[in-house]
Structure formats: C-alpha cells, structure tokens
PDB file of N, CA, C and O in Angstrom:
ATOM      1  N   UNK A   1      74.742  64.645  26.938  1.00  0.00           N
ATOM      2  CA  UNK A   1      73.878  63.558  26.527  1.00  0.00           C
ATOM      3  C   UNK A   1      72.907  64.027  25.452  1.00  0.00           C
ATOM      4  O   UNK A   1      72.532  63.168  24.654  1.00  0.00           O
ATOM      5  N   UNK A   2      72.454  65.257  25.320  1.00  0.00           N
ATOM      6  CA  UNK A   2      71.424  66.229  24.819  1.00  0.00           C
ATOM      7  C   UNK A   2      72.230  66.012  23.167  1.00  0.00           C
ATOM      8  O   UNK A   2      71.695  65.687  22.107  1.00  0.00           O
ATOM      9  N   UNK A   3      73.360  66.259  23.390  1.00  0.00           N
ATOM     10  CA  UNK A   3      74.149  66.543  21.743  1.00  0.00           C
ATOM     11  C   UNK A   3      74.420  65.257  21.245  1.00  0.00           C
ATOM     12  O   UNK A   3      74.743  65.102  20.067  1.00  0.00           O
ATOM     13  N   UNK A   4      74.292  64.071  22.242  1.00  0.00           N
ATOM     14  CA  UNK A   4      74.829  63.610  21.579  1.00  0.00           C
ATOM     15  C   UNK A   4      73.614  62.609  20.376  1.00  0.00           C
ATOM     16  O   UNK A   4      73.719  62.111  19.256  1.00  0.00           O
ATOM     17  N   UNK A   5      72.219  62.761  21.717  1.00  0.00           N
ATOM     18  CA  UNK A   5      70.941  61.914  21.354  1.00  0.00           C
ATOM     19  C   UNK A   5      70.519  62.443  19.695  1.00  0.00           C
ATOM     20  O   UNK A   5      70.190  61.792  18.704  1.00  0.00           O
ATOM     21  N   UNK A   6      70.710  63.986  19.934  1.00  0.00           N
ATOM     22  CA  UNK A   6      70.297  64.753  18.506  1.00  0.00           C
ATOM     23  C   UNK A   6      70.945  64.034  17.126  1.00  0.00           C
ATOM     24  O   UNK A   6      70.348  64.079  16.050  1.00  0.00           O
ATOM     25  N   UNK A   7      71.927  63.528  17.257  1.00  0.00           N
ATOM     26  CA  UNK A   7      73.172  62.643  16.197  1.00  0.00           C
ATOM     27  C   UNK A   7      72.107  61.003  16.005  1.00  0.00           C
ATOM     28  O   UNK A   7      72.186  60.332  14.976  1.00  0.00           O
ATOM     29  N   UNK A   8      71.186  60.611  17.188  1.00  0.00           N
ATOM     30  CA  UNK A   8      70.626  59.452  17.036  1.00  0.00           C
ATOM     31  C   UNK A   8      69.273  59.221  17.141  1.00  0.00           C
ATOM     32  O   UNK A   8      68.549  58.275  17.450  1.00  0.00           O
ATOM     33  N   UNK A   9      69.086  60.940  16.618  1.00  0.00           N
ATOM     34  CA  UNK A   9      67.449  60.958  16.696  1.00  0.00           C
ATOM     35  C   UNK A   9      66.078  59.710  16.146  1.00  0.00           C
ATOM     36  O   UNK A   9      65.081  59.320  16.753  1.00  0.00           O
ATOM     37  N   UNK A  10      66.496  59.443  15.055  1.00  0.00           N
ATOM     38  CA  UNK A  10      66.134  58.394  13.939  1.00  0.00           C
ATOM     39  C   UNK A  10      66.003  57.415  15.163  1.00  0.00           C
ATOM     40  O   UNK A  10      64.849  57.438  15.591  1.00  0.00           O
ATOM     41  N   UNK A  11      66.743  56.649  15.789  1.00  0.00           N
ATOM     42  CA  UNK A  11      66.877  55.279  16.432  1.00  0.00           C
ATOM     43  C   UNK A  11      66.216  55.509  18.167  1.00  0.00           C
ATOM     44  O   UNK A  11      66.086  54.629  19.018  1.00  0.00           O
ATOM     45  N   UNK A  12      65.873  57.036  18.292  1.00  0.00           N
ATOM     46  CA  UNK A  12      65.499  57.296  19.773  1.00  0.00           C
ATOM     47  C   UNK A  12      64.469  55.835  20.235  1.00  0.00           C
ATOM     48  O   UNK A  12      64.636  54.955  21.078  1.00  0.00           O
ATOM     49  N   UNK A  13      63.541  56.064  19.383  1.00  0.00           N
ATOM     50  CA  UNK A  13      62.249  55.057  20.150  1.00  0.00           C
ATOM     51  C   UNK A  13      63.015  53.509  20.118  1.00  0.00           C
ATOM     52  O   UNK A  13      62.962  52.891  21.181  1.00  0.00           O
ATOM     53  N   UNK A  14      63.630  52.936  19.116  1.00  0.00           N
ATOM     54  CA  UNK A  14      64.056  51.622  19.378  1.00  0.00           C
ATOM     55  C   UNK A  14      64.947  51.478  20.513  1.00  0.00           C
ATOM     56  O   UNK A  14      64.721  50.479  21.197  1.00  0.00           O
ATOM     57  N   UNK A  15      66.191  52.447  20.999  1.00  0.00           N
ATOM     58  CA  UNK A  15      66.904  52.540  21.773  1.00  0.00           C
ATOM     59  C   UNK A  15      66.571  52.680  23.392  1.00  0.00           C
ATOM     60  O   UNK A  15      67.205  52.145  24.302  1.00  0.00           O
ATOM     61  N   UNK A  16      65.355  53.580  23.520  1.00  0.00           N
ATOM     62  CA  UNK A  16      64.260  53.169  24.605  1.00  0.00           C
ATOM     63  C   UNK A  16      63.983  51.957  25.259  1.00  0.00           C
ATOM     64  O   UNK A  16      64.219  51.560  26.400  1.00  0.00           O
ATOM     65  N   UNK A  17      63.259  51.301  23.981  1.00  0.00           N
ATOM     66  CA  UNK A  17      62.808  50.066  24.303  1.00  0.00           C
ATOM     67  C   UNK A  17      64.004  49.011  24.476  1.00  0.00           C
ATOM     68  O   UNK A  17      64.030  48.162  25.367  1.00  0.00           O
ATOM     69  N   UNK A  18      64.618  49.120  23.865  1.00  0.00           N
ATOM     70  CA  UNK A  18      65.721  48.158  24.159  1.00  0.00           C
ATOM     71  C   UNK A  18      66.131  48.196  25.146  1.00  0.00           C
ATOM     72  O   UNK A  18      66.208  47.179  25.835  1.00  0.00           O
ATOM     73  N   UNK A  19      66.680  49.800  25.711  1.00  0.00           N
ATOM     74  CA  UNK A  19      67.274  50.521  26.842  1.00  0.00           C
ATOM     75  C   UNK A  19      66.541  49.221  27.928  1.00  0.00           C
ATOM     76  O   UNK A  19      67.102  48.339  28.578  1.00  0.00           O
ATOM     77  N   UNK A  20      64.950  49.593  27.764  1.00  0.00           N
ATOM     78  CA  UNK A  20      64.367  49.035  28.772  1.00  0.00           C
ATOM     79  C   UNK A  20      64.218  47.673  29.006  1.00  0.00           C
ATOM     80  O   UNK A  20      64.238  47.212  30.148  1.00  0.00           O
ATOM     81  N   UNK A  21      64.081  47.040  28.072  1.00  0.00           N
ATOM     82  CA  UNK A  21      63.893  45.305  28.045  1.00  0.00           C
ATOM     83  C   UNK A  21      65.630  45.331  29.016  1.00  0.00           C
ATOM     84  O   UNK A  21      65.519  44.853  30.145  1.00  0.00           O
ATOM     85  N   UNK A  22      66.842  45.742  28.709  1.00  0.00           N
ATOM     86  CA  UNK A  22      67.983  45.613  29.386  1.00  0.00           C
ATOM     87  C   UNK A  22      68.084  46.025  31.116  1.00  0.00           C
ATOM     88  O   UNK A  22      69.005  45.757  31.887  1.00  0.00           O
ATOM     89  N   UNK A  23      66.833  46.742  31.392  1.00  0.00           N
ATOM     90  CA  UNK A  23      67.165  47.504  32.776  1.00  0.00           C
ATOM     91  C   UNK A  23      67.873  48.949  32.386  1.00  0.00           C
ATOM     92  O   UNK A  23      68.435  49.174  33.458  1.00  0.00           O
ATOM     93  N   UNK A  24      68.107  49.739  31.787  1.00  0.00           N
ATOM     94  CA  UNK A  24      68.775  50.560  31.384  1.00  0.00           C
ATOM     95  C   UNK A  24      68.241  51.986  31.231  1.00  0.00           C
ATOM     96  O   UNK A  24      67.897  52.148  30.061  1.00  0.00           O
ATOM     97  N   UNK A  25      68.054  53.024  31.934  1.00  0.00           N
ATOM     98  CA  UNK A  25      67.141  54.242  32.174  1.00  0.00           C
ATOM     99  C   UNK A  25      67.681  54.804  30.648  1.00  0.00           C
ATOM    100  O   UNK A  25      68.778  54.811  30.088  1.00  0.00           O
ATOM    101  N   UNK A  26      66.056  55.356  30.219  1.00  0.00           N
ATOM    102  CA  UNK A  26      66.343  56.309  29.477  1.00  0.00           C
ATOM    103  C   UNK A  26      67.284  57.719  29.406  1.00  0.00           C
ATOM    104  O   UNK A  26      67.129  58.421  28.407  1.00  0.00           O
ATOM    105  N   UNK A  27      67.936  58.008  30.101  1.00  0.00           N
ATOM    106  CA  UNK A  27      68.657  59.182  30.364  1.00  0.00           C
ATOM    107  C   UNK A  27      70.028  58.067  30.150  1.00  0.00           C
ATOM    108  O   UNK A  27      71.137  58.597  30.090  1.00  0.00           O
ATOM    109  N   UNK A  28      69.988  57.340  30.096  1.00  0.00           N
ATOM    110  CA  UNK A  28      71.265  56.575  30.128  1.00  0.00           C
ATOM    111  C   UNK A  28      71.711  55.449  28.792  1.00  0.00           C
ATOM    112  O   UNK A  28      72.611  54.612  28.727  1.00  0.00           O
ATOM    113  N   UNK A  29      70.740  55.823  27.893  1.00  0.00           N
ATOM    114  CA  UNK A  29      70.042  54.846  27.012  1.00  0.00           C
ATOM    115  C   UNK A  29      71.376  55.257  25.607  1.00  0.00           C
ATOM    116  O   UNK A  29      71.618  54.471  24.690  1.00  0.00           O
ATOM    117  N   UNK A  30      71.999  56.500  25.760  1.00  0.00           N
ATOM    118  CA  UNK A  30      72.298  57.454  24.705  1.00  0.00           C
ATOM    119  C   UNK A  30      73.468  56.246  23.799  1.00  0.00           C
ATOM    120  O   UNK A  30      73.706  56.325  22.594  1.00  0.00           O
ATOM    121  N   UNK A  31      73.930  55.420  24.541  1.00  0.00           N
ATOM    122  CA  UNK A  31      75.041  54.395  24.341  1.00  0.00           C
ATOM    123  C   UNK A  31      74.484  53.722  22.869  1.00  0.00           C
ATOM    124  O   UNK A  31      74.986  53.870  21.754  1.00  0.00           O
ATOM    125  N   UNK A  32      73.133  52.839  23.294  1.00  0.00           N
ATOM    126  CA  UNK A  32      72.217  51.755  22.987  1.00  0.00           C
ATOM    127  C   UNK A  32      71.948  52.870  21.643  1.00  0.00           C
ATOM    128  O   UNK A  32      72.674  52.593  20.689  1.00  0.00           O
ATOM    129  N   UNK A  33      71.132  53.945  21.438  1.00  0.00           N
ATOM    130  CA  UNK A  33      71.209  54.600  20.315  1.00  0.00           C
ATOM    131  C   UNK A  33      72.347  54.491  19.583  1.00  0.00           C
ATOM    132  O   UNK A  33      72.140  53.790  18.592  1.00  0.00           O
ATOM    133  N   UNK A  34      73.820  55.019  19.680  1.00  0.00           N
ATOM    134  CA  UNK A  34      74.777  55.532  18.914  1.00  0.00           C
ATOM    135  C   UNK A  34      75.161  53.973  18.667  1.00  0.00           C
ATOM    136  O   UNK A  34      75.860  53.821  17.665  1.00  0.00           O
ATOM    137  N   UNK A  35      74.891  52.956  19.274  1.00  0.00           N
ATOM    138  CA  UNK A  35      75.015  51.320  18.601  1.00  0.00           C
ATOM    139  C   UNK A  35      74.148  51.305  17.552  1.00  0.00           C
ATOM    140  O   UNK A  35      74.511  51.108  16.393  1.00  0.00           O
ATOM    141  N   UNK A  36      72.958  51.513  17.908  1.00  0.00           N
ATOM    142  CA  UNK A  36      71.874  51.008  16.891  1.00  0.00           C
ATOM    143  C   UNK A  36      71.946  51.981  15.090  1.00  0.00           C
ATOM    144  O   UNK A  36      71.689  51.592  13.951  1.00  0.00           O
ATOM    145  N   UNK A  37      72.380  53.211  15.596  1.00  0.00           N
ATOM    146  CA  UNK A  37      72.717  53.890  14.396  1.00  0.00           C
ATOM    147  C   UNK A  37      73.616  53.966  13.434  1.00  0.00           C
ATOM    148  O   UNK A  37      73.677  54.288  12.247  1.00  0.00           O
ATOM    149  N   UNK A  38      74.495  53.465  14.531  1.00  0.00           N
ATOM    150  CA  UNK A  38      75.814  52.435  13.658  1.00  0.00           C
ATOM    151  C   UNK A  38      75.497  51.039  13.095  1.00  0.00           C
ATOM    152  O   UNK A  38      76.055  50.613  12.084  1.00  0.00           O
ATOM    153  N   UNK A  39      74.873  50.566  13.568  1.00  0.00           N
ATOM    154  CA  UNK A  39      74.455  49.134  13.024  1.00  0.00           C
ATOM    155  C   UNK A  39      73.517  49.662  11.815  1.00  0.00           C
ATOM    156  O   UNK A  39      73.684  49.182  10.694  1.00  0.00           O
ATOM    157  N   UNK A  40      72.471  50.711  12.056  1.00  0.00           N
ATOM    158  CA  UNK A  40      71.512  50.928  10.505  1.00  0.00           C
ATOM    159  C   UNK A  40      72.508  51.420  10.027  1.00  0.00           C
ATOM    160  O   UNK A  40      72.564  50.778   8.978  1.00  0.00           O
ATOM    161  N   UNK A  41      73.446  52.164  10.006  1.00  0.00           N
ATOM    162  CA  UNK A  41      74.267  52.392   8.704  1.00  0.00           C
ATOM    163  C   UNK A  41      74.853  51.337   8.205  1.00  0.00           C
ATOM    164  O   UNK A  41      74.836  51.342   6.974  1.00  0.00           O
ATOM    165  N   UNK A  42      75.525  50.148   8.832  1.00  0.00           N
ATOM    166  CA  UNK A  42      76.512  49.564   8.230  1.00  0.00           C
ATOM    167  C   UNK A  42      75.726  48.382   7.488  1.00  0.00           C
ATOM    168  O   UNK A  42      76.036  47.918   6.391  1.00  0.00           O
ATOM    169  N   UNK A  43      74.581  47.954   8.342  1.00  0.00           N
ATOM    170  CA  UNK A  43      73.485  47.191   7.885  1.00  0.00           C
ATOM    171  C   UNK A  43      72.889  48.020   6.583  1.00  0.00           C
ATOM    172  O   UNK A  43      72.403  47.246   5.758  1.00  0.00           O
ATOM    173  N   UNK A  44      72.817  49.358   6.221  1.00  0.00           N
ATOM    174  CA  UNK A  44      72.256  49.999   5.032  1.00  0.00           C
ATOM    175  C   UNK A  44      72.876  50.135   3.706  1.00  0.00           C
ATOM    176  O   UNK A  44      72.340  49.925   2.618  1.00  0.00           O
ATOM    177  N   UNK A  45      74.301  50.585   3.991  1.00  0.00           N
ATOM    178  CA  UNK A  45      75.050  50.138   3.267  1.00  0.00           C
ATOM    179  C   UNK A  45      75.243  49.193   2.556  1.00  0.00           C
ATOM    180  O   UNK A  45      75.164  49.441   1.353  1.00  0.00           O
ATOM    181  N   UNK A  46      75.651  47.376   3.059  1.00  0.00           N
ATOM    182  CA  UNK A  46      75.579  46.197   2.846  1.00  0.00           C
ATOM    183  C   UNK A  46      74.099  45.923   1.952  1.00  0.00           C
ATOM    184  O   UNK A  46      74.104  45.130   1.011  1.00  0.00           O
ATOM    185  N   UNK A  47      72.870  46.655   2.348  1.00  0.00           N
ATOM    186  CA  UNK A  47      71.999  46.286   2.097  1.00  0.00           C
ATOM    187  C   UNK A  47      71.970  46.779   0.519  1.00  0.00           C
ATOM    188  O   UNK A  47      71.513  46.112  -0.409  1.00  0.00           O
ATOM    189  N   UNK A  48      72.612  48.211   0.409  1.00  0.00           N
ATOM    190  CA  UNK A  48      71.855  49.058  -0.708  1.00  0.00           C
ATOM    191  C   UNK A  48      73.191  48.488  -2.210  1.00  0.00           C
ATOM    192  O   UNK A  48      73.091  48.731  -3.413  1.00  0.00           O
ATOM    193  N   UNK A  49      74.057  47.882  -1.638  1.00  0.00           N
ATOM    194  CA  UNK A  49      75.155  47.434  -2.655  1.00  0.00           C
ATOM    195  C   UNK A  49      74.377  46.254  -3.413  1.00  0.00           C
ATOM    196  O   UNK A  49      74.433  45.953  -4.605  1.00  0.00           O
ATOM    197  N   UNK A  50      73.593  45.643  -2.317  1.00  0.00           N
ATOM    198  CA  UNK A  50      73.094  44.179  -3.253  1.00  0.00           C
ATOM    199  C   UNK A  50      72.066  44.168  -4.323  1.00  0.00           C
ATOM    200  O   UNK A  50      71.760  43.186  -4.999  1.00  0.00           O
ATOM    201  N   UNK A  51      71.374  45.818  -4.442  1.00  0.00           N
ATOM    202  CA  UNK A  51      70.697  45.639  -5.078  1.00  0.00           C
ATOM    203  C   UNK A  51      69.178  46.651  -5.226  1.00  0.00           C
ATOM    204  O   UNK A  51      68.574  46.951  -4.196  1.00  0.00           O
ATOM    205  N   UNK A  52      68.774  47.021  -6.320  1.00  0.00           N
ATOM    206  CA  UNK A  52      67.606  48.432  -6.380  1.00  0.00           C
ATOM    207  C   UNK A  52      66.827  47.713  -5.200  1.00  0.00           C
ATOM    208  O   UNK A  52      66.928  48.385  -4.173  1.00  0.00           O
ATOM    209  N   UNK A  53      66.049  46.507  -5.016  1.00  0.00           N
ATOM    210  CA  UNK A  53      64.631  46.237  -4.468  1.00  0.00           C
ATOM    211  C   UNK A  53      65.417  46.018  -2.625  1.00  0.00           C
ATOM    212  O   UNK A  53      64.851  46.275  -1.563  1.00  0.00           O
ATOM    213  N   UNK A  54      66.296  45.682  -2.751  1.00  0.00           N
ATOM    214  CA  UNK A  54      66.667  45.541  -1.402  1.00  0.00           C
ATOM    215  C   UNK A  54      67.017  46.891  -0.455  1.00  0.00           C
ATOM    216  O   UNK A  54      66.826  47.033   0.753  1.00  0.00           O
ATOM    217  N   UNK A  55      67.609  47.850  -1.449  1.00  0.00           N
ATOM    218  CA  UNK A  55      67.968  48.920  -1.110  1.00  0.00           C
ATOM    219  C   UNK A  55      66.164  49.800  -0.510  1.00  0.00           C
ATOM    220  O   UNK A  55      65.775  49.918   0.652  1.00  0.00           O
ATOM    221  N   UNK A  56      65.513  50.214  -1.667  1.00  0.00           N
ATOM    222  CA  UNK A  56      64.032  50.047  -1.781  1.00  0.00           C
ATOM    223  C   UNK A  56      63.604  49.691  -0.303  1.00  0.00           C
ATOM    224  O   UNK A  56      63.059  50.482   0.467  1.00  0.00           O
ATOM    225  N   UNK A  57      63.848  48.726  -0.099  1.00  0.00           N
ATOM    226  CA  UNK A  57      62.718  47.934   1.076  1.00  0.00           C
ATOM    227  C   UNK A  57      63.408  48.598   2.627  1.00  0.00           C
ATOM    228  O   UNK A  57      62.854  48.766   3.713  1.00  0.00           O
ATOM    229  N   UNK A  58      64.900  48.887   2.169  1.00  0.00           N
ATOM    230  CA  UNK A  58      65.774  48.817   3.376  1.00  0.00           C
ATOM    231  C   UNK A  58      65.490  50.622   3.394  1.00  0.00           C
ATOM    232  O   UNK A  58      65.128  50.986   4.513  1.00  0.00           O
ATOM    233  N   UNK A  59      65.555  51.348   2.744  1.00  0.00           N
ATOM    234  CA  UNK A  59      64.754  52.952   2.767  1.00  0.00           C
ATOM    235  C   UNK A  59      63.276  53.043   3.456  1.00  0.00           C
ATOM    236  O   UNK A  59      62.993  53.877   4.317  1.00  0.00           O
ATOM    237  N   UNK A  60      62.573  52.274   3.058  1.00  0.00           N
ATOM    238  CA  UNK A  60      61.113  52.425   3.688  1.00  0.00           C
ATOM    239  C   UNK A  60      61.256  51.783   5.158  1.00  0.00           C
ATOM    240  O   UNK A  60      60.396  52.090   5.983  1.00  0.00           O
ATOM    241  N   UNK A  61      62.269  50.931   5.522  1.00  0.00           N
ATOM    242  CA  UNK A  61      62.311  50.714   6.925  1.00  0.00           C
ATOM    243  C   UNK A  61      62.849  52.157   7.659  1.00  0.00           C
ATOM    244  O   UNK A  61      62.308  52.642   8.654  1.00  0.00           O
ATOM    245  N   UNK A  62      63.765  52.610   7.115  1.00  0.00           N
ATOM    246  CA  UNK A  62      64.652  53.446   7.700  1.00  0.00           C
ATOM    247  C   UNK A  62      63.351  54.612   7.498  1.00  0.00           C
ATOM    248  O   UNK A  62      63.313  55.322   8.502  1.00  0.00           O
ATOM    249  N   UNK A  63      62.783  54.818   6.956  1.00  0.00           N
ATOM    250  CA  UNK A  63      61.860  55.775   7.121  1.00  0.00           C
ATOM    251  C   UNK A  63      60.590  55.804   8.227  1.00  0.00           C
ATOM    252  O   UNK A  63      60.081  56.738   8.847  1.00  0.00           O
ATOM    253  N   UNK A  64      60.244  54.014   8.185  1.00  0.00           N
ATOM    254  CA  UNK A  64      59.453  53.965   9.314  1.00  0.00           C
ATOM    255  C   UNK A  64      59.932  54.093  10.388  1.00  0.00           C
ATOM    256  O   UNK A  64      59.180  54.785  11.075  1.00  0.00           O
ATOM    257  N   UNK A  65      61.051  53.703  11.069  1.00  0.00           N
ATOM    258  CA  UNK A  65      61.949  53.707  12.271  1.00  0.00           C
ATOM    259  C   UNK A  65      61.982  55.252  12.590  1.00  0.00           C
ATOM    260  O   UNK A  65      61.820  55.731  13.712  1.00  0.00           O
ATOM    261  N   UNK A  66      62.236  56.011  11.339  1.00  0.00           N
ATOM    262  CA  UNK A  66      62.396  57.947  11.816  1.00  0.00           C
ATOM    263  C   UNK A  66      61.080  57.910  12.216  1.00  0.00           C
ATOM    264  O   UNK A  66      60.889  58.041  13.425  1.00  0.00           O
ATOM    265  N   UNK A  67      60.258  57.783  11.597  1.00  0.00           N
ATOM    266  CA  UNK A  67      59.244  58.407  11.478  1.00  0.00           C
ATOM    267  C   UNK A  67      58.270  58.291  13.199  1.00  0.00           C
ATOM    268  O   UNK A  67      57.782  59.141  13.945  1.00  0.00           O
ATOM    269  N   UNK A  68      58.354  56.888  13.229  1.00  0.00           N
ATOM    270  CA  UNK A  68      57.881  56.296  14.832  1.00  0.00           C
ATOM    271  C   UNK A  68      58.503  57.016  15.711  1.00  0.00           C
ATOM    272  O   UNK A  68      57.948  57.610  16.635  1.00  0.00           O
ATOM    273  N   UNK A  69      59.912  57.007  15.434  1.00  0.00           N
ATOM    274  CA  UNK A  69      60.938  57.760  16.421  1.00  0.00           C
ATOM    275  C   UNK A  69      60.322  59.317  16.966  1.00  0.00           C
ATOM    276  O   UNK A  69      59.988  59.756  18.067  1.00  0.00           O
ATOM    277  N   UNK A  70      60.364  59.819  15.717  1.00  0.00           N
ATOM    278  CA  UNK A  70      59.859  61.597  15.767  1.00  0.00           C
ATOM    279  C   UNK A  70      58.470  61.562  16.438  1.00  0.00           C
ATOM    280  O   UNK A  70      58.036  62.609  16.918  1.00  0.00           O
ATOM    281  N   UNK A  71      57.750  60.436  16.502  1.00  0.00           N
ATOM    282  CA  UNK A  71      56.603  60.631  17.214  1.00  0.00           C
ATOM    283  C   UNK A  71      56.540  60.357  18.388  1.00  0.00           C
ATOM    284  O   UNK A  71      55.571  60.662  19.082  1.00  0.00           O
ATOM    285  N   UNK A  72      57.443  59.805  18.765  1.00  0.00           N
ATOM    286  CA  UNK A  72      57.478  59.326  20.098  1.00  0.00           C
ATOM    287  C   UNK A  72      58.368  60.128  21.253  1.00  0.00           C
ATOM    288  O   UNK A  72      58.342  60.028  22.480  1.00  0.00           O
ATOM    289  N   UNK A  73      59.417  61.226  20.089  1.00  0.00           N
ATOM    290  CA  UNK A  73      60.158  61.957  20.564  1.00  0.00           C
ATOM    291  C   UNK A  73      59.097  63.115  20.823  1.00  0.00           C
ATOM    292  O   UNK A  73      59.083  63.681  21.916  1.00  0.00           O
ATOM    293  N   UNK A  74      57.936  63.569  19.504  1.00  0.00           N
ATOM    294  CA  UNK A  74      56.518  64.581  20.247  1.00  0.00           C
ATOM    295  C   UNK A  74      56.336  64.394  21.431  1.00  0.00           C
ATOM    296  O   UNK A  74      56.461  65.183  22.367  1.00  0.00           O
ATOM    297  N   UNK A  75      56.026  63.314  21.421  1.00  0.00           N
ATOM    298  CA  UNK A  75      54.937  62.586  22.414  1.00  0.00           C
ATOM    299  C   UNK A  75      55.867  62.712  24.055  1.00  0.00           C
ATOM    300  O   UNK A  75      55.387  62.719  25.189  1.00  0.00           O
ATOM    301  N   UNK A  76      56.758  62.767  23.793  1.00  0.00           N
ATOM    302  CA  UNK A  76      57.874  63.229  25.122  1.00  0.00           C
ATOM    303  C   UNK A  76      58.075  64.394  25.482  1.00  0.00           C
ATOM    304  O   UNK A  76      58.084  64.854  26.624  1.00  0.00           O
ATOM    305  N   UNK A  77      58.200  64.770  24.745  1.00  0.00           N
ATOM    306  CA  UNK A  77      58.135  66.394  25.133  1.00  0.00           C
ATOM    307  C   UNK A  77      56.828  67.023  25.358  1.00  0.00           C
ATOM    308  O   UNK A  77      56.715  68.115  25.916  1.00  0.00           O
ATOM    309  N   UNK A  78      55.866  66.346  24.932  1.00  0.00           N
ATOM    310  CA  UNK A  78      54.102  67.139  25.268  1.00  0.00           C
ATOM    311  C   UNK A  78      54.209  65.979  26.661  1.00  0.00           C
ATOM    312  O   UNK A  78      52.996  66.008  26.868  1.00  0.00           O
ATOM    313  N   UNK A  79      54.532  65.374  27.334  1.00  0.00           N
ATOM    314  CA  UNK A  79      54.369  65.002  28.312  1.00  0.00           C
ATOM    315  C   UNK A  79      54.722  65.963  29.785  1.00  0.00           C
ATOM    316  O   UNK A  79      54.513  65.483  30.899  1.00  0.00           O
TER     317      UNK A  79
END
C-alpha cells in the first residue's frame, strides 16, 4: 500500500477526504488516490491541448493540490 500511495502522493489529501465523505479508512483509501491521479492526468492533458491560459490555470491547480497534499502528508507523520 506504502509503494503504491508514493506514485499518488500529489492527490493524498483529496483522496482522504473523499476516502472519508464515502466511509472508506484511510489505510484503504490507496484505490480513491490512483483514481483521482488518473483523472488529473487525463483531465490535464485535455486541459493543456486547448490552450496557453487554460493550461496556466490548470498548472497552478495542480500545484495547489501538491502542495496542500505535502502538508498534510507533514502533518501525518508529526502526528
């Protein structure tokens, strides 16, 4: 589960929450990630063909999503 979360680090914190709104334990969540990281790619892709400002907007999401992620992944491990 360890190898596989590392591949969906970026999407950890959304995959959580989702995990949880579903009933779905975090230790068990690893599924709900490797969806969601597949969906930002294929959704990023689509996005970055249509165009500089869309591409643009669709990078600064994908950066906020890591970025929340990596903090929340700290914030788990100092727990």
């Amino acid at each position: 589960t360890v190898l596989v979360m590392t591949a969906c680090l970026p999407t950890l914190l959304p995959a959580a929450v989702v995990g949880s709104a579903f009933g779905v334990g975090f230790q068990n969540s690893y599924w709900i990630a490797l969806l969601l990281t597949g969906t930002e790619l294929t959704v990023g892709i689509w996005l970055i063909r249509l165009g500089p400002k869309r591409a643009i907007a669709y990078l600064l999401l994908v950066i906020l999503i890591s970025t929340l992620s990596s903090l929340g992944f700290y914030q788990l491990c100092r727990a």
